[in-house]
N, C-alpha and C positions, 0 to 999 in steps of 0.2 A: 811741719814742712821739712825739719830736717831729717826728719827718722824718712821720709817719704824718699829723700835724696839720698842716703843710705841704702834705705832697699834698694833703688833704683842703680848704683853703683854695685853692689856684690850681686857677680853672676850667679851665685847656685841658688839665689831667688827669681832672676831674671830667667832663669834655662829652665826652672819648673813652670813661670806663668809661659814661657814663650810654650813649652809643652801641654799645658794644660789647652791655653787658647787654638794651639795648633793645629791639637785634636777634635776640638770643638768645632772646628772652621774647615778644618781637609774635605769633610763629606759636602758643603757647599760649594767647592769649590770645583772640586773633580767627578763627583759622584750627582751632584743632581745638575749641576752644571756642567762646560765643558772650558777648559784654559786651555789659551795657547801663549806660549811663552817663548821671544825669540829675542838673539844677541846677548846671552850669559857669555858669553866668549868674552864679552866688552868688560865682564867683572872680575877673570881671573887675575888679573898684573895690576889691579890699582893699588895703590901702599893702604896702609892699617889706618890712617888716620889725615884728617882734609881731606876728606870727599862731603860731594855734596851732590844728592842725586835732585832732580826739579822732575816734578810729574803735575800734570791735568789732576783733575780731584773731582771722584764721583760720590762718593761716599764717604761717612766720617771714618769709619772703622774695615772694611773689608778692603779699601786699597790698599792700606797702611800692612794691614794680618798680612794680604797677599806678595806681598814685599820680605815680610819676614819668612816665610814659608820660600820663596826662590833662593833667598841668601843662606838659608838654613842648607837648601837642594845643593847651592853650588857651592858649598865648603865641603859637602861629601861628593864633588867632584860629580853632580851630574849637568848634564848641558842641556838646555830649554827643555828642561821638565820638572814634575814634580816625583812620581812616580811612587812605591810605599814611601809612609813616613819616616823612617826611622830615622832620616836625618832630627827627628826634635828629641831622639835621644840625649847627642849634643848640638845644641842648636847654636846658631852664629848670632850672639851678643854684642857683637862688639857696634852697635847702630842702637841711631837714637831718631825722633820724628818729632817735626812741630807740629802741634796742635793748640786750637783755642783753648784755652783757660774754660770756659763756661762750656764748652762740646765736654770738655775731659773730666769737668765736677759734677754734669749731667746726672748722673746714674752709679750704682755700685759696679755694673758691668764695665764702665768706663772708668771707673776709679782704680777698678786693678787693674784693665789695661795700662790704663794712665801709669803704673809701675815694672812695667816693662819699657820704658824708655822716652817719657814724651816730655817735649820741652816746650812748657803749657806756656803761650804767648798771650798778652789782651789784645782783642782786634783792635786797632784806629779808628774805624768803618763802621763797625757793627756790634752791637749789645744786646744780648737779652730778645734778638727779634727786629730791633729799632735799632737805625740810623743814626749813627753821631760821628762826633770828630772834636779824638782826642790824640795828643802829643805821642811818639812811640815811646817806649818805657825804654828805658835805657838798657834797665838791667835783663831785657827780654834779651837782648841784642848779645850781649854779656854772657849770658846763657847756651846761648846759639854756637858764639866765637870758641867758648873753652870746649863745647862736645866737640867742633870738628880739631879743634886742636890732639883729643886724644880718638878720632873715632870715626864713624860714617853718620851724616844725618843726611835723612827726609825731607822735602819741603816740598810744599806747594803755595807758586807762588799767586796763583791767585785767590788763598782761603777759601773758597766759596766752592759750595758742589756745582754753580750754574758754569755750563757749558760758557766759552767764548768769553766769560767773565774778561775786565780788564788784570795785567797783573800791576802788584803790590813791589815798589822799592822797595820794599824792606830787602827783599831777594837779593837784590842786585847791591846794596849796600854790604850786606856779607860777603857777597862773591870780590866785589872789589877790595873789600877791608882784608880780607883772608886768604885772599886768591888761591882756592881750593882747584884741587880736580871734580868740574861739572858733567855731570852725569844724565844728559835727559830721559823719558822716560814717557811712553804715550801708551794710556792705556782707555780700554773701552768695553762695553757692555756690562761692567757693576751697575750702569743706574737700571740698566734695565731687569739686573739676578735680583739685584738687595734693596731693602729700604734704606732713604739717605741715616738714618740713624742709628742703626743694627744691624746684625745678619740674619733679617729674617728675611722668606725669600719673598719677592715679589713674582719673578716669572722664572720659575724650571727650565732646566734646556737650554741659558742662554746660553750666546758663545762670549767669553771673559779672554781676553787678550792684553799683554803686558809686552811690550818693545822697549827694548835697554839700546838707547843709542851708542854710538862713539862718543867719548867725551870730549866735548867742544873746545876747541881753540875759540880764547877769548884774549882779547887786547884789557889788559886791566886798567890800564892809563883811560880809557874813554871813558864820559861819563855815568853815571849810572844809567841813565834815560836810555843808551843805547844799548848796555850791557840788559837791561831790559826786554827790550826789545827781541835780542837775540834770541833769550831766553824763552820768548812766547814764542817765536817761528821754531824753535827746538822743539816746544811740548806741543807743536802743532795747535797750538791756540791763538794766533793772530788774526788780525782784519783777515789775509790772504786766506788762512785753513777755512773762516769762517766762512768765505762767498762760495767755498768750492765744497761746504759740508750742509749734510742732511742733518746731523745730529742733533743738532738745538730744535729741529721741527719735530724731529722721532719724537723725543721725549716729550715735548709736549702733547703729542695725541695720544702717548702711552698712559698718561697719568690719569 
């Protein structure tokens, strides 16, 4: 574990896997698919460290790549695009992503991702497939606090690839504990390019779209519940997105 946290910390390990994966994933992204990428303007002026971006979750691994690949575009100064790679020349390390513990020990292909920056959490919710309910780990939370103290992280606060899912306090207990700069972030059609577990494609051609909001003014003093709250009308995932969307119906006749 700790050699894992050490790679995981020196960037000219980070900047080869964020390169090796980057190239592995560009041609899905651009080339047999199509990205639209809008509001990088919203990433240029946030400081190096306490950010905290919140996005919908379609996929375990091609949201997250698609993330690194924009932040990579916009430190070489480009705006809503991706365009040649050579940003993974030097690629932008300085971010880190939550993900499940059991998503990220899954597979070798997940394993080295997993060293490129992931901050492996146990679900509360869910295990192995099945259903349970256990205490949050403390030192998950611990985890979480000290990346954004030096850094940018990821999150998705409802764990789950299902559309409209409920979200998870845990979210909102960081946001309030750390009171970071919040970053939403709505994105759509990975469920429809990739399978939830890989980048393998499921349908060619789709259109993959990534929205960087304005970072939210939040009241930190209110309780979590609402800080919550907020946070799902951000990622456009609350009761309100959900009467006025088709998406949760798409994907089930897609499958």
């Amino acid at each position: 574990m700790q050699v894992v946290e050490q790679i995981k910390s020196a960037n000219p390990i980070r900047s080869v896997i964020y390169g090796l994966v980057g190239l592995a994933s560009y041609p899905g992204l651009t080339m047999f698919n199509k990205i639209k990428i809008e509001g990088t303007e919203h990433l240029k002026d946030l400081p190096k460290n306490n950010v905290l971006f919140v996005s919908n979750h379609q996929t375990y691994f091609a949201d997250v790549i698609t993330f690194l690949h924009i932040f990579c575009a916009v430190k070489w100064r480009k705006e809503n695009k991706l365009g040649i790679p050579y940003y993974l020349l030097n690629p932008f390390t300085n971010v880190y992503f939550v993900a499940a513990k059991e998503t990220m020990d899954g597979s070798w292909i997940s394993r080295v991702f997993k060293m490129a920056g992931a901050l492996t959490v146990k679900r509360t919710w869910r295990a192995e497939g099945v259903d349970v309910k256990r205490n949050r780990d403390e030192s998950d939370t611990q985890k979480i606090d000290e990346a954004l103290r030096k850094s940018w992280v990821i999150t998705f606060p409802q764990g789950t690839t299902k559309p409209f899912a409920p979200g998870r306090k845990g979210t909102a207990h960081i946001i309030k504990n750390n009171q970071p700069v919040v970053v939403p972030v709505v994105i759509n059609g990975f469920w429809r390019a990739f399978n939830k577990k890989g980048l393998s494609f499921k349908k060619t051609g789709s259109q993959l779209t990534v929205r960087f909001k304005e970072p939210m003014v939040i009241d930190y003093t209110q309780p979590v519940e609402g800080i919550l709250d907020q946070v799902m009308d951000a990622i456009e995932q609350s009761r309100k997105f959900m009467l006025r969307s088709k998406h949760h119906l798409m994907e089930g006749i897609d499958k």
